[in-house]
VEXKOLZA-445202 format. One line per field, with one value per residue: residue number from 1; residue in one letter; x, y, z of N, C-alpha, C in turn. Coordinates in pm, 1 decimal. Example, Ala and Ser with C-alpha at 12.3 -4.5 7.8 and 13.67 -1.06 7.14 Angstrom:
% VEXKOLZA-445202
pos: (1, 2) .
code: (A, S) .
n.c1: (1319.0, 1285.0) .
n.c2: (-569.0, -225.0) .
n.c3: (780.0, 708.0) .
ca.c1: (1230.0, 1367.0) .
ca.c2: (-450.0, -106.0) .
ca.c3: (780.0, 714.0) .
c.c1: (1320.0, 1290.0) .
c.c2: (-330.0, 3.0) .
c.c3: (780.0, 787.0) .
% end
This chain:
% VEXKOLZA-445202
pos: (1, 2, 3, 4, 5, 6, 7, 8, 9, 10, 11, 12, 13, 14, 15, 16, 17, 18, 19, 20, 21, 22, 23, 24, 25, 26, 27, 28, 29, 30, 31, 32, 33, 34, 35, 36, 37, 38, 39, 40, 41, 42, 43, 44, 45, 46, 47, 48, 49, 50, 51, 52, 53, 54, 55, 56, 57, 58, 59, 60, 61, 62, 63, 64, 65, 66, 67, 68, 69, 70, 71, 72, 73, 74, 75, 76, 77, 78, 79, 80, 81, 82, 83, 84, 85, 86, 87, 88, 89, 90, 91, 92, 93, 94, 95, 96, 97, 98, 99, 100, 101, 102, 103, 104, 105, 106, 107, 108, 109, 110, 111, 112, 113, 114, 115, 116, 117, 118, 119, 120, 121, 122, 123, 124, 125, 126, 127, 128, 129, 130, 131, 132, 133, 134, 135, 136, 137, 138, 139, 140, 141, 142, 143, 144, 145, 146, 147, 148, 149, 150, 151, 152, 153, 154, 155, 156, 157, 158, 159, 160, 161, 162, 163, 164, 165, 166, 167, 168, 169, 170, 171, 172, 173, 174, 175, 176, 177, 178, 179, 180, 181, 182, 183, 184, 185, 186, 187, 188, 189, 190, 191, 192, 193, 194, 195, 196, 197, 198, 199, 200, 201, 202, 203, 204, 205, 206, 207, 208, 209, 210) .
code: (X, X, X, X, X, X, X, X, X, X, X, X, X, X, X, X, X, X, X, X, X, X, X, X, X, X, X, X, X, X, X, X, X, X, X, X, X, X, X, X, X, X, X, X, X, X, X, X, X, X, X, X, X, X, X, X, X, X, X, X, X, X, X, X, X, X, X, X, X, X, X, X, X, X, X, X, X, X, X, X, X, X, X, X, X, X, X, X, X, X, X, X, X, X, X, X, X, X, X, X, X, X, X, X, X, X, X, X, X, X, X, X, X, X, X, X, X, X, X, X, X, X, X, X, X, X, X, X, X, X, X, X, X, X, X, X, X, X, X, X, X, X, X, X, X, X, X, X, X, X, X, X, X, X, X, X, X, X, X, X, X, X, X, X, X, X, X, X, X, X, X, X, X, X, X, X, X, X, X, X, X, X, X, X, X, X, X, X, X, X, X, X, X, X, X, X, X, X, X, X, X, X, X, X, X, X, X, X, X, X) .
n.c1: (8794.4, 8726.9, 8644.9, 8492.0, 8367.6, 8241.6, 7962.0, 7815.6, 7626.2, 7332.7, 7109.1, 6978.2, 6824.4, 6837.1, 7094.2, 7252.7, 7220.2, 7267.7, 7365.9, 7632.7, 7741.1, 7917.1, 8040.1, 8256.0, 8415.2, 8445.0, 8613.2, 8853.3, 8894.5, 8999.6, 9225.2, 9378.5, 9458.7, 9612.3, 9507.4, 9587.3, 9550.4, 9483.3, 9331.1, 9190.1, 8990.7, 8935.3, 8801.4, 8575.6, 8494.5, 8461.3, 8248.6, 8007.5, 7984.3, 7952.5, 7710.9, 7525.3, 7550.3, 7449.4, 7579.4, 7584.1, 7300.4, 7212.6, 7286.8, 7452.1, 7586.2, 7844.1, 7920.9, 8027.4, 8223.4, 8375.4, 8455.9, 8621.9, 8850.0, 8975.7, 9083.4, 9165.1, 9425.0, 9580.1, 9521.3, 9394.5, 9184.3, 9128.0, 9103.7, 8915.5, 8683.8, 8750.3, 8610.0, 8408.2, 8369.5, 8394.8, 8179.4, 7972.6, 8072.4, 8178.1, 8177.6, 8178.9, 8066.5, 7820.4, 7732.4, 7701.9, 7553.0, 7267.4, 7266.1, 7204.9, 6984.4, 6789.5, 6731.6, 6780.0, 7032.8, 7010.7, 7189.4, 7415.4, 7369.5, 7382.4, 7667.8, 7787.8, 7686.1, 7770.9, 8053.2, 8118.2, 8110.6, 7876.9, 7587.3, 7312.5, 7007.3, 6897.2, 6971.9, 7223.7, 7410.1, 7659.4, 7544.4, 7373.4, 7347.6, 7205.0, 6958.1, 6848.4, 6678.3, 6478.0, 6478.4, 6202.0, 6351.3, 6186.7, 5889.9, 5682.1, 5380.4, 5400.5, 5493.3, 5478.6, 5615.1, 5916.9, 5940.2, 6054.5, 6320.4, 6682.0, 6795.5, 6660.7, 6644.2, 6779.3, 6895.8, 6819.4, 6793.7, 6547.1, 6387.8, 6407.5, 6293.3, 6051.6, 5967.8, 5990.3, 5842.5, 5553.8, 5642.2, 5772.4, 6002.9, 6092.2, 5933.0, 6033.7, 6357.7, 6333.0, 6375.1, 6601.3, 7009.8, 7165.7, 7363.8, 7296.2, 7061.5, 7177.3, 7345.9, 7139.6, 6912.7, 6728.7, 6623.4, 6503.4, 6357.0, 6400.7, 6708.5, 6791.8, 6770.7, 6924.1, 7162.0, 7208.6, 7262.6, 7502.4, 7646.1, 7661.3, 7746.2, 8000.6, 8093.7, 8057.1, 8255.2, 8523.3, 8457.5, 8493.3, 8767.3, 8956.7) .
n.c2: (16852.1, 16672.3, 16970.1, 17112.0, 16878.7, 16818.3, 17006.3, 16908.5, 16932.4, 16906.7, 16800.3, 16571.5, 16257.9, 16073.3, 16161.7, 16138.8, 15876.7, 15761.9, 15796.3, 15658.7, 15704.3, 15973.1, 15936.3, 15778.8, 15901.7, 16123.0, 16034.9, 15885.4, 16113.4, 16265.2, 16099.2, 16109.4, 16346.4, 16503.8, 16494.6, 16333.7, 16463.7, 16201.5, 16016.1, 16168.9, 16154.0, 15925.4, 15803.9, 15954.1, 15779.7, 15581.3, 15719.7, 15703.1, 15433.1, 15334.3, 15415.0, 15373.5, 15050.7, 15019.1, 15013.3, 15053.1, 14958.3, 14712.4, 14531.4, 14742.8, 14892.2, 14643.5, 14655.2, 14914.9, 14943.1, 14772.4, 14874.4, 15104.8, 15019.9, 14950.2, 15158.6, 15252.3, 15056.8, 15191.1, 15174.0, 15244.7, 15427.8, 15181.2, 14940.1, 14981.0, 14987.6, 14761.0, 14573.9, 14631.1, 14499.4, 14237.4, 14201.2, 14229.2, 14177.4, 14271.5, 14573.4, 14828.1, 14759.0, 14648.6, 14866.2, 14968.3, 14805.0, 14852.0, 15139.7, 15048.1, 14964.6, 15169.8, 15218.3, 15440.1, 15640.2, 15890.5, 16045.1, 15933.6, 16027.9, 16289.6, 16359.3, 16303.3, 16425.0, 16693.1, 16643.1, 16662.3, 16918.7, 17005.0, 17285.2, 17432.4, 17464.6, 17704.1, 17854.4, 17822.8, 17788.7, 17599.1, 17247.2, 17229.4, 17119.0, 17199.7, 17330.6, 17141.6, 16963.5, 16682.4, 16605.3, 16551.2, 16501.1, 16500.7, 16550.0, 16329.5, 16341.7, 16312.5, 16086.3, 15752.9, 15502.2, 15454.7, 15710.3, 15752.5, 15618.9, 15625.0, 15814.2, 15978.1, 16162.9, 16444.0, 16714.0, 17002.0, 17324.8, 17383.6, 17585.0, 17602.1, 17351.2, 17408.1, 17582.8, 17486.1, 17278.2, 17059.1, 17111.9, 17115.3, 16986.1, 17123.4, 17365.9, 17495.4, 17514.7, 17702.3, 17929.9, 17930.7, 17999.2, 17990.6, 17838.2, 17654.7, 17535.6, 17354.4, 17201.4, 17047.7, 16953.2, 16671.5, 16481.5, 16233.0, 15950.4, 15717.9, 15726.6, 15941.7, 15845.0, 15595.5, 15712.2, 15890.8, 15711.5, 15579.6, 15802.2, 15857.8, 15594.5, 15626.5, 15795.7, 15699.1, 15543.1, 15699.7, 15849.1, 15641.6, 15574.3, 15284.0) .
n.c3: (1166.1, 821.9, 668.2, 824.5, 966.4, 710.7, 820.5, 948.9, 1195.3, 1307.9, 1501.4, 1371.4, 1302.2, 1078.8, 996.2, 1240.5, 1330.3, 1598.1, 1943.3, 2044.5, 1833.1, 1848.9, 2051.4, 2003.6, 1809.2, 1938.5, 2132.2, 2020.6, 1857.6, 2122.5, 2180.8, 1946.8, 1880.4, 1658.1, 1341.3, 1038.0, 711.2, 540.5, 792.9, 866.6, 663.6, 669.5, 918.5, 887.8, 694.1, 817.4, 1020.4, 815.6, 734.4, 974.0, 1056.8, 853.6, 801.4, 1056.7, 1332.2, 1600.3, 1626.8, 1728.5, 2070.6, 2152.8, 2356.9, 2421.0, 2169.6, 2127.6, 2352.1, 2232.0, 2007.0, 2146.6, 2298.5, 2093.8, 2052.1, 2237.5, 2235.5, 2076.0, 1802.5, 1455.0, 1260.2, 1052.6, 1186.7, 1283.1, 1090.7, 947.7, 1192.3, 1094.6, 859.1, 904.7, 980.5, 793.7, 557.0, 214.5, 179.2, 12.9, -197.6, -151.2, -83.2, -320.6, -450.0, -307.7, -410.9, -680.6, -666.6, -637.2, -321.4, -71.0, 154.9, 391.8, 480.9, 418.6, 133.5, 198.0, 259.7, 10.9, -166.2, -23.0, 22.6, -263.0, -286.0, -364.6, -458.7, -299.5, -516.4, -565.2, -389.4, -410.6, -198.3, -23.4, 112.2, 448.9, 712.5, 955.8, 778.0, 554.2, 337.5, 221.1, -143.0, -415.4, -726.9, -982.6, -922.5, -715.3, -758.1, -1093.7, -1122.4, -1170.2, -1070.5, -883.7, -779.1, -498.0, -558.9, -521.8, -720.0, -784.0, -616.5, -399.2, -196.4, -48.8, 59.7, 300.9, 238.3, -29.6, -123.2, -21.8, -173.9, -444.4, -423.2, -559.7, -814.3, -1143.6, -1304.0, -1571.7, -1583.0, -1367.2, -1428.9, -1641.6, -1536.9, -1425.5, -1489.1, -1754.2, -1800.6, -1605.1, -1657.9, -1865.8, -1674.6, -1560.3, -1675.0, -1799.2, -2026.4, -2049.1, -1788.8, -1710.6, -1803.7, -1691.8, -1405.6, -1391.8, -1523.2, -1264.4, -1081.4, -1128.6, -1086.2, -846.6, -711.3, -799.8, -663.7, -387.1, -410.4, -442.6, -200.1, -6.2, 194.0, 221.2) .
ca.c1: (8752.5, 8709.7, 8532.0, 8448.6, 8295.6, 8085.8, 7881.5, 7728.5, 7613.1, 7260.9, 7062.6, 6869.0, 6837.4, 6926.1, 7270.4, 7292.2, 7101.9, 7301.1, 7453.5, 7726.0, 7854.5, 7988.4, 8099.6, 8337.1, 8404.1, 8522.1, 8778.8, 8942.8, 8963.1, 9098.0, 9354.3, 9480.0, 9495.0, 9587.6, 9500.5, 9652.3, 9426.1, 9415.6, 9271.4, 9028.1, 8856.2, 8958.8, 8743.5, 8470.9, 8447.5, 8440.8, 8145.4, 7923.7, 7954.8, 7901.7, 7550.9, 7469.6, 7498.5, 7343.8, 7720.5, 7548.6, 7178.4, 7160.5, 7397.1, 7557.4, 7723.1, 7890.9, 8003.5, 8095.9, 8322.3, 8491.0, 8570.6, 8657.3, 8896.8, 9060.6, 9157.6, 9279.9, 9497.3, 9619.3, 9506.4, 9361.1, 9034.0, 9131.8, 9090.0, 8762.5, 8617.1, 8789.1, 8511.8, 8221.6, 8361.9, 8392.7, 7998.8, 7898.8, 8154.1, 8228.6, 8101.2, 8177.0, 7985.5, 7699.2, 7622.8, 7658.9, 7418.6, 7187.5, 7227.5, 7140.9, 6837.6, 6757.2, 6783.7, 6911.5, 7058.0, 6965.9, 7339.0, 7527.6, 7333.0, 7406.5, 7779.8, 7853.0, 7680.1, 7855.3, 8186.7, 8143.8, 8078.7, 7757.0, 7517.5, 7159.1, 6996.8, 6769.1, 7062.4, 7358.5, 7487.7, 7668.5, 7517.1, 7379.5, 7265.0, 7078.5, 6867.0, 6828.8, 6563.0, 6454.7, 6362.5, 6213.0, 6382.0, 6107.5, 5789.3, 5599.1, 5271.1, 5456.2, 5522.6, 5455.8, 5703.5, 6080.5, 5967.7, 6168.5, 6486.6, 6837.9, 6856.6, 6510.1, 6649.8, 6888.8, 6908.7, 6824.1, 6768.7, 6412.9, 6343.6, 6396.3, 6229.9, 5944.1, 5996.0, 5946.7, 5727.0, 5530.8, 5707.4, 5814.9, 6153.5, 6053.5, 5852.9, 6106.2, 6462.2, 6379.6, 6426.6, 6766.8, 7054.8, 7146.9, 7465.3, 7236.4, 7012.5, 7257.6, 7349.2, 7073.8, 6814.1, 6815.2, 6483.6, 6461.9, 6365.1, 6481.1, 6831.3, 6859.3, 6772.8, 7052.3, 7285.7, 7249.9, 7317.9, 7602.5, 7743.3, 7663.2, 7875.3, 8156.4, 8102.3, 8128.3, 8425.5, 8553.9, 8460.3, 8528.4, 8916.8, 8987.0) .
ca.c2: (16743.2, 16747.6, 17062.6, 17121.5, 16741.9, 16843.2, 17083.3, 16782.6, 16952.0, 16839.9, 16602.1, 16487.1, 16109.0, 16055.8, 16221.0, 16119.8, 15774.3, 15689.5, 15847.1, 15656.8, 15726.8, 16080.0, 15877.1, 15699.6, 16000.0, 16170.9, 15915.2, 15907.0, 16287.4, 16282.5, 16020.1, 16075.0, 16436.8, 16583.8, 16405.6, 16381.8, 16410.4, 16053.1, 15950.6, 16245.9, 16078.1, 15751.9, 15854.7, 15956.2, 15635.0, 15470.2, 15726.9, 15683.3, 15287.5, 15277.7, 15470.1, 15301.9, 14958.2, 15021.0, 14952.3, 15030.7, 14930.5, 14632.1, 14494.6, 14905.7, 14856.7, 14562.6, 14728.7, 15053.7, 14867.4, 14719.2, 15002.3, 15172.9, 14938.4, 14911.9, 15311.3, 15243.8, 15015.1, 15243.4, 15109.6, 15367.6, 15379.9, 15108.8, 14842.3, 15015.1, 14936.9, 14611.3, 14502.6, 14629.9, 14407.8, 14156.0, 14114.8, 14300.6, 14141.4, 14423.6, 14705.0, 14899.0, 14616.5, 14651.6, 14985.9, 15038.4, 14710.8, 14890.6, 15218.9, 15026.5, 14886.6, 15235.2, 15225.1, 15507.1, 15706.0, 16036.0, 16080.8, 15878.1, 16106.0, 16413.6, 16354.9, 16226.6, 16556.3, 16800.6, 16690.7, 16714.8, 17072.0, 17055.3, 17380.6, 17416.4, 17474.2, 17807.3, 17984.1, 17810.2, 17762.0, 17519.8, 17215.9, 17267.5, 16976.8, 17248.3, 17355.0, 17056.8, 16919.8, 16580.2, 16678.8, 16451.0, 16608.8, 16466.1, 16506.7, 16199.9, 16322.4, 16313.0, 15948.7, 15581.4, 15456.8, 15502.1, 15840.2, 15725.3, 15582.7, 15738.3, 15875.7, 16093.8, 16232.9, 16528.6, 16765.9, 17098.8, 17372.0, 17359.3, 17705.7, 17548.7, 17249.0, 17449.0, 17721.8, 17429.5, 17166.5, 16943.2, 17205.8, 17018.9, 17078.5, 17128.8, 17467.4, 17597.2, 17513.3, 17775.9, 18058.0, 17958.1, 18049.9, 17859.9, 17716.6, 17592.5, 17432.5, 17246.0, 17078.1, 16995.4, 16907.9, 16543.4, 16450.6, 16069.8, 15995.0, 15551.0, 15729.3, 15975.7, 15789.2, 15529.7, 15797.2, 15920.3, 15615.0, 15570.6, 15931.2, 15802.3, 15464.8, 15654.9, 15900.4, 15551.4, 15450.0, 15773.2, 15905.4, 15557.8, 15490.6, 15182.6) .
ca.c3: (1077.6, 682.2, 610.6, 947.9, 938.8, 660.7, 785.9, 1004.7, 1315.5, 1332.5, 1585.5, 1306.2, 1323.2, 955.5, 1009.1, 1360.6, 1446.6, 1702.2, 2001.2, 2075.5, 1728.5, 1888.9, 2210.3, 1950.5, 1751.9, 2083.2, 2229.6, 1868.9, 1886.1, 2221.8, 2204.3, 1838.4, 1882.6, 1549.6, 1275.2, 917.5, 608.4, 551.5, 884.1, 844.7, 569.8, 706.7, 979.4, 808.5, 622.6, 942.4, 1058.2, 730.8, 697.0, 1092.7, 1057.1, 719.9, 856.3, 1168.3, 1426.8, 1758.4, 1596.0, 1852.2, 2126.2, 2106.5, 2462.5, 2370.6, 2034.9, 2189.1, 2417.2, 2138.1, 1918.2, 2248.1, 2335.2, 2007.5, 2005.3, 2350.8, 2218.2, 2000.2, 1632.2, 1410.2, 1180.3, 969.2, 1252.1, 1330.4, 957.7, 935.3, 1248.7, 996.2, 733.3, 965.5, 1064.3, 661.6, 437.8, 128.2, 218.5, -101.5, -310.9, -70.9, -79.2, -461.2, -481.9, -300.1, -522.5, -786.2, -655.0, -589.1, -195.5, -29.7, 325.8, 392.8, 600.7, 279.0, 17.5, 278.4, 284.9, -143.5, -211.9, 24.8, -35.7, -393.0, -318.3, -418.6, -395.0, -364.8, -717.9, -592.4, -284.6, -456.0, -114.9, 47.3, 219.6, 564.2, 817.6, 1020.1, 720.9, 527.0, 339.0, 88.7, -253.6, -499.4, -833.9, -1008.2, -807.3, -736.7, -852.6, -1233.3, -1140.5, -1135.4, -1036.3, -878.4, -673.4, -415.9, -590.3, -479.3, -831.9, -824.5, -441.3, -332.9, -83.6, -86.8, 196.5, 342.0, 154.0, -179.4, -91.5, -37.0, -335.5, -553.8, -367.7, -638.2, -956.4, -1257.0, -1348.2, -1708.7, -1511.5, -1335.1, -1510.8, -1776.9, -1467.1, -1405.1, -1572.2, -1925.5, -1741.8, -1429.7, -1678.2, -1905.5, -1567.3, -1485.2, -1784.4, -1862.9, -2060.3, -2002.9, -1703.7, -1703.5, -1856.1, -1563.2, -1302.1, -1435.9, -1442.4, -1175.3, -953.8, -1126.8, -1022.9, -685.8, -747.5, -813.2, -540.5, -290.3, -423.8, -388.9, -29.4, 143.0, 170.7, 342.6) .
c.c1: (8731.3, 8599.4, 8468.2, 8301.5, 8157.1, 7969.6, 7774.8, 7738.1, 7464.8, 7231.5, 6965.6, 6917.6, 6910.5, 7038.0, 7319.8, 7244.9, 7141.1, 7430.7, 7614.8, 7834.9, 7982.8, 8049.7, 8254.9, 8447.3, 8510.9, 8639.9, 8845.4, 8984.0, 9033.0, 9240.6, 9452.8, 9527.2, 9494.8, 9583.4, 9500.0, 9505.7, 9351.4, 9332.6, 9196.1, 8953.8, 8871.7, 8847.9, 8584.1, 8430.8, 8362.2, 8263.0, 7997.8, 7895.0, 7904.4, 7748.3, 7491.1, 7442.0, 7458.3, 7484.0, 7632.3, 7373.3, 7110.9, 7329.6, 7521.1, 7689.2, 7828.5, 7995.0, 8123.7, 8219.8, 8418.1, 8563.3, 8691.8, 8809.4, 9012.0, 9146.1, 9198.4, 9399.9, 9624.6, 9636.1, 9444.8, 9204.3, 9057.4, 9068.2, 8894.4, 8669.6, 8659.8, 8693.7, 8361.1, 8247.7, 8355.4, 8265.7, 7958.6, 7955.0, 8154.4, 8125.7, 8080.9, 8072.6, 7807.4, 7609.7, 7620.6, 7543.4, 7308.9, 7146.2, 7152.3, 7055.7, 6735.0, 6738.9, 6858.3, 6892.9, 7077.8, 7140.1, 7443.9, 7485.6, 7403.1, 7586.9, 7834.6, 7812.7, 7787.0, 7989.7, 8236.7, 8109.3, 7964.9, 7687.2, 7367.7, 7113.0, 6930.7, 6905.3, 7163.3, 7413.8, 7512.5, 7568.3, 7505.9, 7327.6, 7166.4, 6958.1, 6877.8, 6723.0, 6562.7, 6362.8, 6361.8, 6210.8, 6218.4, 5968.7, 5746.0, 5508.4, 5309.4, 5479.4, 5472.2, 5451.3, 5848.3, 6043.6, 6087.4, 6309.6, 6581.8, 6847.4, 6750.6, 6522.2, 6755.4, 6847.0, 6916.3, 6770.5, 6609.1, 6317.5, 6328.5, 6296.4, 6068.0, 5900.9, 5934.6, 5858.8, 5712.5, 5555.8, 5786.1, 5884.3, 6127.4, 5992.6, 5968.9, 6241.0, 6472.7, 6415.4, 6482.3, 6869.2, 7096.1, 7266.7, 7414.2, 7143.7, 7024.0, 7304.8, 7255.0, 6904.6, 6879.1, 6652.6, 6392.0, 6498.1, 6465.7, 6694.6, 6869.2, 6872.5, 6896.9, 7219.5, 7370.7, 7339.2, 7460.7, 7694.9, 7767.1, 7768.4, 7984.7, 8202.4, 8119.9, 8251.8, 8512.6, 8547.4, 8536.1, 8685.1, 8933.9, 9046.1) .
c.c2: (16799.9, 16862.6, 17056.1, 16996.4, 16760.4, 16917.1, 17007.1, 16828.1, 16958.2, 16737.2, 16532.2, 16379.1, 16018.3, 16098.5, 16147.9, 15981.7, 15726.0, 15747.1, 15823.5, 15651.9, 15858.9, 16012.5, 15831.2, 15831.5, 16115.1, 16140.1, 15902.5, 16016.8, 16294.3, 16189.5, 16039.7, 16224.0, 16544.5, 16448.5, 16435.2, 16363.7, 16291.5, 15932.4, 16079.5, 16149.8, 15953.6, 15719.8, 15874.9, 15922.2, 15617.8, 15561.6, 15678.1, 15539.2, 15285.7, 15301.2, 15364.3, 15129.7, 14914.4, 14931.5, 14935.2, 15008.1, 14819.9, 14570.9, 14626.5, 14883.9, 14818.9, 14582.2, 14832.9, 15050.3, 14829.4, 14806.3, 15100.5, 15119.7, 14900.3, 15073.2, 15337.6, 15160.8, 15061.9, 15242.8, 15270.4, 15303.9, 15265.7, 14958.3, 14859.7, 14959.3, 14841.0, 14537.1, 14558.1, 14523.2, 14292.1, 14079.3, 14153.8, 14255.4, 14263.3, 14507.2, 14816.9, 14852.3, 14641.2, 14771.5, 15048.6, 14914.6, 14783.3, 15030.5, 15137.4, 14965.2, 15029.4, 15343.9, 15392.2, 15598.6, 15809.9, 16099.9, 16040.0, 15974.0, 16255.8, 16426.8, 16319.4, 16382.5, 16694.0, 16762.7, 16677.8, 16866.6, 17132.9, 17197.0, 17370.1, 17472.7, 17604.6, 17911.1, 17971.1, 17818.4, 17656.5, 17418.4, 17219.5, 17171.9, 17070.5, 17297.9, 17235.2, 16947.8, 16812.1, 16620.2, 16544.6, 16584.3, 16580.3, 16449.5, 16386.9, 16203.4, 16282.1, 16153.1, 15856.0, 15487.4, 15469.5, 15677.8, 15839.6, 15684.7, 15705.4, 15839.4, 15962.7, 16173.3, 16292.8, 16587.7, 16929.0, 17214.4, 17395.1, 17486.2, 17618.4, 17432.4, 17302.3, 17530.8, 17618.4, 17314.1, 17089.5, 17008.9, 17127.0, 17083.4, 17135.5, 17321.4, 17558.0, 17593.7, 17646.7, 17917.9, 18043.1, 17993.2, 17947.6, 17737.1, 17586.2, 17472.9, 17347.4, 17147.6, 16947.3, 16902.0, 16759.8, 16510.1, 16288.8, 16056.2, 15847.2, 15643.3, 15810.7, 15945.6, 15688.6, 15615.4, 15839.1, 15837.5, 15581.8, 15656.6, 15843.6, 15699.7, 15506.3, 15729.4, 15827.8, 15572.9, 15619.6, 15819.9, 15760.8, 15484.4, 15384.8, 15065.8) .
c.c3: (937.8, 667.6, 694.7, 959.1, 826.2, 673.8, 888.9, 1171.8, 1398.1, 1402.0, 1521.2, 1258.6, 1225.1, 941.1, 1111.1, 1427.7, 1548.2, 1789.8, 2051.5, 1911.8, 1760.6, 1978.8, 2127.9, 1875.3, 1829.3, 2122.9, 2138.1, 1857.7, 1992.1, 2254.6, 2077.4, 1847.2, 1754.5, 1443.4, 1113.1, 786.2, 554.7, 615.2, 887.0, 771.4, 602.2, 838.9, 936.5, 713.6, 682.4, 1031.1, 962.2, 742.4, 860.3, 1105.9, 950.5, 714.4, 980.5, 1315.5, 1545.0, 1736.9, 1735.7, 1894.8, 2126.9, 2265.3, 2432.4, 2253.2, 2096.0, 2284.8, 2336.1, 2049.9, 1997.9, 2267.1, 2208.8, 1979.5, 2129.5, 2314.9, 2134.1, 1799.9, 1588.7, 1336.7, 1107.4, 1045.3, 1276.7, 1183.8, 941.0, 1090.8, 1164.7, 909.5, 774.7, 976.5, 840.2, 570.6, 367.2, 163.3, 177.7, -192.1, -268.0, -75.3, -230.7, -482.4, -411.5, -354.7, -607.9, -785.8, -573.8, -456.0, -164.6, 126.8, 277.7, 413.8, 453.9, 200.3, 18.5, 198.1, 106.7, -154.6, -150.3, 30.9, -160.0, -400.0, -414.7, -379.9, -423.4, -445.8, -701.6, -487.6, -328.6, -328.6, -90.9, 75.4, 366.8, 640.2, 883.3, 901.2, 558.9, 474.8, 197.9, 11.5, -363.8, -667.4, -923.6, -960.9, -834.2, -798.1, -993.8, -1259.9, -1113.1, -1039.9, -978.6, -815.5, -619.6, -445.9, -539.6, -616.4, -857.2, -685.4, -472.2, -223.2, -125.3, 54.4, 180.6, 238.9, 3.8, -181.8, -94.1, -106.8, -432.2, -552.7, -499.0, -806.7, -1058.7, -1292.3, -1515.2, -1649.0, -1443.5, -1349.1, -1575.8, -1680.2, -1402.9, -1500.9, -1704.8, -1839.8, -1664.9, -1513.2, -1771.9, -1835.1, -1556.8, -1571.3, -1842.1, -1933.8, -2049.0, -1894.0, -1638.7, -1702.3, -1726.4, -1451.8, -1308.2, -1429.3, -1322.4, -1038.2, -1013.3, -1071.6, -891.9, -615.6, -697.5, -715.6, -414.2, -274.6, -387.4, -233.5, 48.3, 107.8, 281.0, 214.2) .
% end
């Protein structure tokens, strides 16, 4: 799978909420066999939007049967995301409306970052699902308001997470390197939070081909 699925080998709930997402996951691997780059990520549309609007949330049997049933038939991912749009209508539309109302999935955030080849800001490594941790760039104490927005959240390994706990980027920016903190220095906080969800936007429309 892409990038050995991301890196996504965690049973944590926010990556994973639902078992028969592998059940599905499985029988697609075993019947399609090899599979071309386009139904990789076609694929791992179809896993992100299935977690993100909750596929096997209620009535999963029932579901699980049906997706089942459609990759026995021999269809591919496209049929499989054409029954989300079915019950969810747009499903691109939907999840940048809820960027921009802040909103956001731990598993969607996971997956926009690591296959932009993001790294974490203190090991510069990779994304890792087994070490994995939510950072508010902005601590909360510093704030109001909008802690929680998608655009004040990343992902950073549990070490860093805890290297910089409630540390005001203003504090520890200046002991990275000048490159690291031209990235990463934005001084308004309305303007970066705005930004940022737009990255995010675009990072949608990008990852989900269908």
């Amino acid at each position: 799978m892409e990038q050995d699925w991301l890196g996504i080998y965690s049973p944590d709930y926010d990556l994973l909420p639902y078992d028969n997402l592998l059940v599905t996951l499985s029988y697609y691997l075993g019947k399609k066999k090899k599979l071309l780059s386009t139904a990789r990520n076609g694929l791992l549309s179809w896993y992100v939007l299935a977690a993100y609007f909750g596929r096997y949330s209620t009535s999963s049997e029932a579901r699980l049967n049906e997706d089942l049933s459609i990759i026995t038939e021999g269809k591919g991912y496209e049929e499989l995301i054409n029954k989300l749009v079915k019950r969810e209508g747009n499903l691109k539309a939907s999840i940048k409306e809820d960027i921009s109302n802040g909103d956001y999935s731990k598993l969607l955030l996971y997956v926009l970052l690591r296959r932009n080849q993001s790294r974490d800001l203190i090991s510069d490594g990779l994304l890792d699902s087994r070490d994995v941790s939510l950072h508010h760039i902005f601590p909360s104490g510093l704030l109001t308001e909008n802690e929680d927005d998608i655009g004040n959240l990343t992902l950073t390994t549990l070490g860093t997470n805890n290297h910089l706990r409630a540390t005001k980027p203003i504090d520890y920016l200046p002991g990275l390197s000048p490159d690291t903190r031209k990235q990463h220095l934005i001084n308004k906080y309305d303007e970066f939070l705005e930004k940022r969800r737009e990255l995010l936007r675009q990072a949608v429309e990008d990852l989900l081909v269908f």
